[in-house]
Structures are given as C-alpha cells and as structure tokens.
C-alpha distance (Angstrom), angle and dihedral (degrees) to the residues before:
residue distance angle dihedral
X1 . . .
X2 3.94 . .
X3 3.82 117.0 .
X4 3.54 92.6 -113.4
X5 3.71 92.3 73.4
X6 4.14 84.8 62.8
X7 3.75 94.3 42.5
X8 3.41 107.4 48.7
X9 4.00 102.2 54.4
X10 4.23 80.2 38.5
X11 3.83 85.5 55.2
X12 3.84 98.1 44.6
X13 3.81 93.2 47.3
X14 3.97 91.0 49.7
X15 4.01 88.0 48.6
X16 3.74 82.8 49.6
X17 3.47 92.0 51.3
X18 3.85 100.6 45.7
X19 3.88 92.5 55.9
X20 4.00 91.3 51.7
X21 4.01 89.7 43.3
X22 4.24 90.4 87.7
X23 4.01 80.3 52.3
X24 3.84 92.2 49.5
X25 3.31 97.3 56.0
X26 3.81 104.1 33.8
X27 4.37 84.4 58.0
X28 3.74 104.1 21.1
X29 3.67 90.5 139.1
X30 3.87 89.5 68.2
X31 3.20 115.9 108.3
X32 3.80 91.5 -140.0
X33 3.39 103.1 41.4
X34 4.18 86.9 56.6
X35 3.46 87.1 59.7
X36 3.77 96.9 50.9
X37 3.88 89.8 47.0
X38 4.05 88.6 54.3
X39 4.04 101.0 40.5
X40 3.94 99.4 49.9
X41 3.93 94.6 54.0
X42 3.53 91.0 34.4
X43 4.00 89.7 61.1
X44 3.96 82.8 32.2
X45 4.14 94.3 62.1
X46 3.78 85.3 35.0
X47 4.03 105.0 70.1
X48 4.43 77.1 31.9
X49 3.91 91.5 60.7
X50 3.62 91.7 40.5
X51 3.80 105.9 54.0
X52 3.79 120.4 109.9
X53 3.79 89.9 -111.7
X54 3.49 101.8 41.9
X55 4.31 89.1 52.5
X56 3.50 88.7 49.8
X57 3.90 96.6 51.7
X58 4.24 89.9 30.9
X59 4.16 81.9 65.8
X60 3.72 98.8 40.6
X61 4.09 89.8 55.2
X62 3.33 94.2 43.8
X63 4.19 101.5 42.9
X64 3.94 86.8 -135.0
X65 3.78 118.9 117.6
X66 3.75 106.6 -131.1
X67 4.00 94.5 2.1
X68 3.61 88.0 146.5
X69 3.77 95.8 53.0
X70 4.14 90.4 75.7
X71 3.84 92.4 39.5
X72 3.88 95.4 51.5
X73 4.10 76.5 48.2
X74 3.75 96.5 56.2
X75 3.82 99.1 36.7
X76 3.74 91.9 56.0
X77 3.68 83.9 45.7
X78 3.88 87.4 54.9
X79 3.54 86.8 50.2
X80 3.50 99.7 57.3
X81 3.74 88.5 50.5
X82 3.80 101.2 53.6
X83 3.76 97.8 43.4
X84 3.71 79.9 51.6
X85 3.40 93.6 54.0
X86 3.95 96.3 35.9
X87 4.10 83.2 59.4
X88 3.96 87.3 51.5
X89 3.78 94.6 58.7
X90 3.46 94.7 30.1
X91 3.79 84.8 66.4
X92 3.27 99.0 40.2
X93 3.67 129.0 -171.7
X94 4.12 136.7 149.7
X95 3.81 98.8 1.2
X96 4.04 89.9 -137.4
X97 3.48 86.5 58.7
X98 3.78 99.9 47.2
X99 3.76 89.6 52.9
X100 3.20 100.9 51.6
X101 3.95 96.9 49.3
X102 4.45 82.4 51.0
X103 3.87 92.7 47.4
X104 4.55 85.1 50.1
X105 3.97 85.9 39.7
X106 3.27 97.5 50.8
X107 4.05 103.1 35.3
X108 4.05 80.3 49.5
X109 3.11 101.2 62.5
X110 3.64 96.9 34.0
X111 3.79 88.6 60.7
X112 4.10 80.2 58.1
X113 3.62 91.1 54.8
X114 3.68 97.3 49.3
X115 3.67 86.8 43.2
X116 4.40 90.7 56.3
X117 3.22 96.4 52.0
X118 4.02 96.1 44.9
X119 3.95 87.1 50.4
X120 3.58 90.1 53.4
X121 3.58 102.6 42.8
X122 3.87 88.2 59.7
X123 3.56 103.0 42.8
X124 3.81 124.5 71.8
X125 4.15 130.3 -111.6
X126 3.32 118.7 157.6
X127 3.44 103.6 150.3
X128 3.79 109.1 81.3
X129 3.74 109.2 -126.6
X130 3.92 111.5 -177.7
X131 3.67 106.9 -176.6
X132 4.14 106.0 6.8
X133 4.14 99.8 46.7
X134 3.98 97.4 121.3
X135 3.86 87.3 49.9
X136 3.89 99.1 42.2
X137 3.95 99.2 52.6
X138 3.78 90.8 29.9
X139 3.94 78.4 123.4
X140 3.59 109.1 35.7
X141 4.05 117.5 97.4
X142 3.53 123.8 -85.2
X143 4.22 90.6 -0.7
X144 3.41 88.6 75.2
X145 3.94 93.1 53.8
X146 3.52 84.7 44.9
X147 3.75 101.9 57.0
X148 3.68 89.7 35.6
X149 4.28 93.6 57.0
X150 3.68 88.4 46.2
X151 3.87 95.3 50.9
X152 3.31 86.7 52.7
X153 3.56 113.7 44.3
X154 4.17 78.8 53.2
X155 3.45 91.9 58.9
X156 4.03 98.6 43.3
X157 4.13 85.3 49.9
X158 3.88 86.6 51.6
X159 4.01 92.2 47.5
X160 3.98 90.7 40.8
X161 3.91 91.6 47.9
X162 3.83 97.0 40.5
X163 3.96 87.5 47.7
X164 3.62 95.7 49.4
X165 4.16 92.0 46.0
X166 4.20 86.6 47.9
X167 3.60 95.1 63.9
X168 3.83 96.2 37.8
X169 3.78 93.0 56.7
X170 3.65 88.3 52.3
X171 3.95 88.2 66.8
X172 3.58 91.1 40.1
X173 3.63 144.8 68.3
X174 3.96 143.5 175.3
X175 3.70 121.6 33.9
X176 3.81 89.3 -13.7
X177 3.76 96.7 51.3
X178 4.51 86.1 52.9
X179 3.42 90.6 49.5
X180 3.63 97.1 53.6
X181 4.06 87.6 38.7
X182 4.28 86.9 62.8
X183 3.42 89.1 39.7
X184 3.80 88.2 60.0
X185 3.97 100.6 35.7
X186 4.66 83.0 52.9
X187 3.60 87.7 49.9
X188 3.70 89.3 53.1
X189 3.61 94.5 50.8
X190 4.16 84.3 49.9
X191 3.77 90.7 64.2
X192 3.44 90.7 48.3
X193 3.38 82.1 53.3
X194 3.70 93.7 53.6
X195 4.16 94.9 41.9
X196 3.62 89.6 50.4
X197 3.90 91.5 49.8
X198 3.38 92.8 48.1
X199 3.90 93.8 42.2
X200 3.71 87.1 57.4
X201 4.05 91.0 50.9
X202 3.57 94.6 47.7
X203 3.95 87.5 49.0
X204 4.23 87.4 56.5
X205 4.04 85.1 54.3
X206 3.37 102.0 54.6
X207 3.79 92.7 44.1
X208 4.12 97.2 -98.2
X209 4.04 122.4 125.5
X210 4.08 105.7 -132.4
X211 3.85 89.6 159.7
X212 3.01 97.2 132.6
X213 3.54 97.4 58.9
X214 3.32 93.2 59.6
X215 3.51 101.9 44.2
X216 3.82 107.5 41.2
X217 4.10 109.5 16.0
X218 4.06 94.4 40.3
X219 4.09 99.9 51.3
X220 3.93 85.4 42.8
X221 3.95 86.7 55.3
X222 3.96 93.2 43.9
X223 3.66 92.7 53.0
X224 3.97 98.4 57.6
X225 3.61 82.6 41.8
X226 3.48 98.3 53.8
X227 4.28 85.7 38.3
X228 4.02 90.0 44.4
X229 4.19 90.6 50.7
X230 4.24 94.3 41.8
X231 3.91 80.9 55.9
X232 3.69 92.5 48.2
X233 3.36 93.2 45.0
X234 3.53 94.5 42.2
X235 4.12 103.3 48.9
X236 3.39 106.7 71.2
X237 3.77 94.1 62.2
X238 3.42 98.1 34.4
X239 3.86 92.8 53.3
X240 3.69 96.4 40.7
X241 4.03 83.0 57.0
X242 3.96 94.8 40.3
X243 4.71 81.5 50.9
X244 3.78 86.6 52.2
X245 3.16 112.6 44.1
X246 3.99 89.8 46.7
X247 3.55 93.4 53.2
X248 4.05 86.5 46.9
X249 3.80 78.5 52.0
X250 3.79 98.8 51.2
X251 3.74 90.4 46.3
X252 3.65 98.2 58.2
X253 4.01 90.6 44.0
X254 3.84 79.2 59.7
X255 3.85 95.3 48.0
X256 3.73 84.0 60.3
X257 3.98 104.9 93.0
X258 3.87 88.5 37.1
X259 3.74 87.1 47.5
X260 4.06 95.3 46.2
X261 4.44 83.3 45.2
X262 3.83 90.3 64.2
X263 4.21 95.3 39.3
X264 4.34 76.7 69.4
X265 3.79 92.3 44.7
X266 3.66 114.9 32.8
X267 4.31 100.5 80.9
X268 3.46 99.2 -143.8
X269 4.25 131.9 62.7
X270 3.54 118.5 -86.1
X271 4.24 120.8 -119.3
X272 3.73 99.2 -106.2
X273 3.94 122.0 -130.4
X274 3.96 119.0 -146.8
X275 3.50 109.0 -125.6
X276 4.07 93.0 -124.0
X277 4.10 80.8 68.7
X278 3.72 117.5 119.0
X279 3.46 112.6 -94.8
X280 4.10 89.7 -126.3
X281 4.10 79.0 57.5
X282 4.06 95.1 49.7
X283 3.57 100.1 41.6
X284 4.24 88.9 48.4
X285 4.19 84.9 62.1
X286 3.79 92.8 40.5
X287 3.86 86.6 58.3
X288 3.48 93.2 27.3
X289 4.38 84.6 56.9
X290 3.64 91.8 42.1
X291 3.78 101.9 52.0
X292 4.10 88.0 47.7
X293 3.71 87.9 53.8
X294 4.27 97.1 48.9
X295 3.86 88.6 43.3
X296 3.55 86.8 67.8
X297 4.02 102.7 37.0
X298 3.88 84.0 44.6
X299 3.55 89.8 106.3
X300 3.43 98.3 54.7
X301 4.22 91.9 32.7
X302 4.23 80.4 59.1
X303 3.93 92.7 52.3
X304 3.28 105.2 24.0
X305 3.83 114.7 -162.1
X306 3.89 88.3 -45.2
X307 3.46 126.6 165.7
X308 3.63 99.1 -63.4
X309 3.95 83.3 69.0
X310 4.31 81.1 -130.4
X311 3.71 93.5 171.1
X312 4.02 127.1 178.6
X313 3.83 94.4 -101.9
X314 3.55 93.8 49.2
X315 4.23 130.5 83.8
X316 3.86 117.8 1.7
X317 3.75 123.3 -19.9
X318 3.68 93.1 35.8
X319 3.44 121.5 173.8
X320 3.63 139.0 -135.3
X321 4.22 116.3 -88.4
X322 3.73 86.9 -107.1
X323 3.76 104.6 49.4
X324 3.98 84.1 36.1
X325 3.56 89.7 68.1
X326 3.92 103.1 42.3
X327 4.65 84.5 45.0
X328 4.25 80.1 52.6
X329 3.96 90.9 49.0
X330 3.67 83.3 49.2
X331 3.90 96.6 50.6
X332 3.85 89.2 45.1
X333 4.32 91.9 47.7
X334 4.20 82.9 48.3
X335 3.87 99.0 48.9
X336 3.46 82.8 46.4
X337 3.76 98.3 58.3
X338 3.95 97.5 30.1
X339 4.45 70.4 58.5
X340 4.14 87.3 52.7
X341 3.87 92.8 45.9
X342 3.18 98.0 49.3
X343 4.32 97.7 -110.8
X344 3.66 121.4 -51.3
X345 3.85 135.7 142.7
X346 3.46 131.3 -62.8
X347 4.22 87.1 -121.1
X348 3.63 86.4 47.5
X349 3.84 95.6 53.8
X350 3.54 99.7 42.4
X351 3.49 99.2 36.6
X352 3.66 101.2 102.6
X353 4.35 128.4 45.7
X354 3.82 82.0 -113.3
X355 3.73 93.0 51.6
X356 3.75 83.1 51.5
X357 3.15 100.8 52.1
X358 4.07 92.9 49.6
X359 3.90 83.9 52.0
X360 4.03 87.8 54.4
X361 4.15 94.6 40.0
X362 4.75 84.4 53.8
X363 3.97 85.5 45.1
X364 3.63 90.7 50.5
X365 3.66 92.9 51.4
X366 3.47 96.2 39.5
X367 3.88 81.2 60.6
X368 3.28 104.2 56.3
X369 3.68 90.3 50.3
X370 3.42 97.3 49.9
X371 4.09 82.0 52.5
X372 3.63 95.5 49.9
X373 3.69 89.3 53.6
X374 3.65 97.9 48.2
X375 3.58 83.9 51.7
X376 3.74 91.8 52.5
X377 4.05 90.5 48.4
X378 3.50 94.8 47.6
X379 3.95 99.2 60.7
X380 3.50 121.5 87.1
X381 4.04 123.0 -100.6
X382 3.56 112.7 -92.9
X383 3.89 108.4 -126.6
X384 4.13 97.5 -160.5
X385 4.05 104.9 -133.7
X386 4.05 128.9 -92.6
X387 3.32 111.5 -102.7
X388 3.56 120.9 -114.1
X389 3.66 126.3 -121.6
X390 4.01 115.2 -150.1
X391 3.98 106.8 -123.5
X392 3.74 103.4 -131.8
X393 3.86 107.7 -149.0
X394 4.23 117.4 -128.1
X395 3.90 112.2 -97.3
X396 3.67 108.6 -124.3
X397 3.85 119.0 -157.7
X398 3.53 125.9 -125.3
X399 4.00 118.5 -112.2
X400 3.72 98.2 -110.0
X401 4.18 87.3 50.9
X402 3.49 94.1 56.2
X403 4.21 104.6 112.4
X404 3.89 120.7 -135.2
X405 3.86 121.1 -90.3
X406 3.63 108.5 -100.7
X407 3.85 112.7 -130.5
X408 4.03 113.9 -138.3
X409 3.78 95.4 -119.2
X410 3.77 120.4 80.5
X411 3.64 112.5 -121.6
C-alpha cells in the first residue's frame, strides 16, 4: 500500500492530539485524561512505525532486517491495551475494581510484549519484507507463533473493548451512547482485520498465496477502524463542549438588551472587549456591566414607581432624560417579571446568569412594546370620511304633461 495510507490517519491522530495537549496538562492527574494522552499517540506512532518507508528506514538504523516487524507487533499490542484501559476508566465504577482490571490489562498484555520480542529474537528473517512479513514467514519457526500471538491478542482486545462499549451504550444515550456505537462498529472492522490476517496466514500454510489480503484489504480496514474508534472516543467530549459553549453563546446574545439598558444608565464609559476575546472573557464584562448598572437602579428596581411616584429622574442621582427612560423600561420589564415569579427580591432574581438572562428576555419585551406604542402615538388621528349625499337632479315635465292654469273663479 502507498505511504499515504499510514500517514494520513498518523497525521489526524497527532492533530487530535495537539489540540487536547492544553487539556493534558491542565488535568494530568485524571485518571481519564492519562489515558487519552497515551492511546492517541500510541495509535499515532503506530500507522508511523508501520508505513513502507518508515520499515525500510526503522531496519537500516537499526542494522536488523525486519526490526520493525516485532515493534509494529508490540505497539499495536500496546494499543489494544490502553484503549482497553481508557474504556475501563472511562466507565468508571468502584475504584478498587477499576484498578485491579488496569493492573490484569496491563500485566496481560505486557506478558504479550515480552513474549514478541522473545519469539522474534529466536527465529530467523533475513530477508527484509516491508509490507508482506506476517504472510512470508507464516511458516518459518517461532515467526509463525509470533504473528499468530499478535493477531490474536488484537483480536481478543477488539472483542473485550467492543463487549465492554455494548453494554455501556445500553445504559446510555445521546452523545455518549454514538460514541460508544463507533467505537463498536471500528472494533468490528478490527476483527475483520484480525480474520482477514489470519485468513491470509492460514492460506501460506496450506500452500495458497492470500497476500494480498493481508497487505492491501486488512490495513484499509484498520485505518477506518482506528478513524471510526478516535471519533467514538472523541464525541462525547467534544459535543458536550460544542452544547456548552452554545448555550454560553445564547445566553450572552440574551444579555444584550439588558446589557445595551445599563450603557444609558451607568455614568461612566464601559472597558471595551475586542471582538477576537474569548467568549468566557466577553460574557464576564457583559455581566460584569450589567450588575454595575442594577446596583445603582436598585433603589428604584426595589420600589418600583410606587406610590410615591419616586422615579429615576427625580431626587439625587438623577439621570439624564435619555438614560431615564431606558432605567424606567427597566423598572417596568422587572415589575413585570417579579409579576411572573410570583414576587421576590431584586438579589434573588438576578442572582444567577439564568436569572439574568430572564431579566434581559422581560426588558426585551418591554421594548418592543414600548416601540409599538410610540409607533401608535406618533401617527396621525384618523378623521373617518363625511358621508356623501347623492344629489338627485329636478324632474322636469314634458310639454304635453304640463296641466292647464286654473283660473280663480269657479266655473
């Protein structure tokens, strides 16, 4: 296969890798959060180690023919074991438990490292293969074992790890419940990656040539897998952070006609945020801006325009006409919600961001009514129209219909 078919999923796992690196180190004490930072360079190093070019150049360094044959072996072994592992603490569950199903894991699979290497250290390959070893010394001693042990501890890590993500996902749902669904559907594609390997070994035994099996339909299937299970792996966190910060979004879009109020009534200029800021920065000075502003209309936000008629333009601390009138389209949105809730306290309304935000939402319709009624107030009164009578025109009589004058004396 070309060496773009090892680079690429290397490349995407080490891009995948660099953005979580801040993460790593912030929370490296996490259990979790080790096992992320070991199983995405792990996978990284493995498609690396096992390109055509890298084998090649792996055995010239080292003066070994095929050197890189038993470390591609163990570092997909190592594989198998972390992502194990990462799926045991990802879980979770009674930490005595958890441990003790790592410490097996890992001492397991270790045993299968030391075993690789001590398989290939007695056998004999001194023919360089770079793409078809497993197939051509499917036959000779120890090799064979070799290939076979590492085959198969893939595929039991696959099973194990596909097992383990079945039942979680039937406890789960959203984001969680995908993740574990591509982790399952990549380790299926793994085992075919092991059957296919092992079809193409068993082929070489009883005198059939499968290479290409092995060489060109089995990597394909290990790099979705590997693609498929980084996804998996990857989604829940990734779509927990893509929820949060667009309901962090949406709540400082709704800050915005509280936000715009208290630009009118705070006296003094506001500290201006660039627009490249963070939006954990912006919406800090929105609410920041917005809690300097009600501190000093909490007078009026605690009486309201009562029966004293105390308005914000009246008494000390007045304001100017125009920031009057926004701080009284405030008072009017926050009698109208303290009306919604039921009464309550201008602390105890405003207290949280989602109070905030319900104070911002009754501003905003508060301003759109006091616009539509400006609007009404500004037209013209409609003066309906005079009726309009018909003019009927005279009847004039012909000239034979005209009647005889009557004379004043009776005949």
């Amino acid at each position: 296969m070309n060496n773009v078919y090892y680079y690429f999923p290397a490349a995407l796992l080490l891009v995948s890798f660099a953005m979580r690196l801040p993460g790593l180190v912030r929370h490296w004490r996490d259990p979790l959060v080790r096992s992320v930072g070991v199983v995405i360079p792990v996978g990284a190093v493995v498609f690396f180690c096992a390109a055509p070019l890298t084998v090649s150049q792996v055995n010239r360094l080292t003066g070994v023919a095929n050197f890189s044959a038993p470390l591609v072996f163990a570092l997909v072994t190592a594989g198998s074991a972390s992502v194990i592992i990462l799926m045991l603490t990802w879980r979770g569950g009674p930490e005595q438990q958890r441990r003790r199903a790592t410490r097996w894991c890992a001492g397991v699979y270790g045993a299968v490292i030391v075993a690789l290497l001590t398989l290939f250290a007695l056998g004999d390959a001194p023919d360089e293969r770079l793409l078809d070893f497993d197939t051509y010394y499917a036959t000779a001693p120890f090799l064979r074992e070799m290939i076979v042990l590492y085959v198969l501890g893939h595929a039991v890590a696959t099973v194990v790890l596909s097992v383990l993500c079945r039942r979680w996902a039937r406890e789960v749902g959203g984001l969680l419940r995908a993740g574990l669904v591509l982790i399952v559907a990549g380790g299926v594609l793994n085992l075919g990656y092991a059957v296919l390997k092992l079809l193409a070994v068993g082929a070489r035994w009883t005198g059939h040539d499968w290479d290409a099996v092995s060489t060109t339909v089995a990597p394909s299937l290990a790099a979705l897998a590997s693609l498929l299970q980084c996804v998996g792996f990857a989604l829940p966190a990734v779509g927990q952070g893509l929820v949060g910060w667009w309901r962090r979004r949406d709540r400082y879009r709704r800050l915005g006609p509280l936000w715009e109020a208290m630009r009118e009534v705070i006296p003094y200029e506001l500290v201006r945020i660039p627009w490249w800021s963070s939006l954990s920065r912006r919406h800090l000075r929105r609410t920041c801006d917005i809690r300097d502003g009600l501190r000093l209309l909490a007078p009026y936000l605690e009486l309201g325009a009562g029966p004293d008629g105390r308005t914000p333009e009246k008494g000390p601390g007045a304001l100017t006409p125009q920031a009057a009138a926004r701080a009284a389209l405030v008072i009017a949105a926050f009698d109208s919600l303290r009306t919604q809730q039921g009464g309550g306290s201008l602390k105890s309304l405003t207290e949280s961001d989602e109070g905030l935000a319900r104070f911002s939402d009754a501003v905003h319709a508060a301003s759109l009514l006091d616009g539509a009624d400006r609007r009404r107030s500004a037209q013209p009164a409609q003066v309906p129209p005079v009726p309009v009578v018909p003019q009927v025109p005279p009847v004039v009589p012909a000239p034979g219909d005209v009647p005889p004058a009557r004379s004043g004396r009776a005949e």
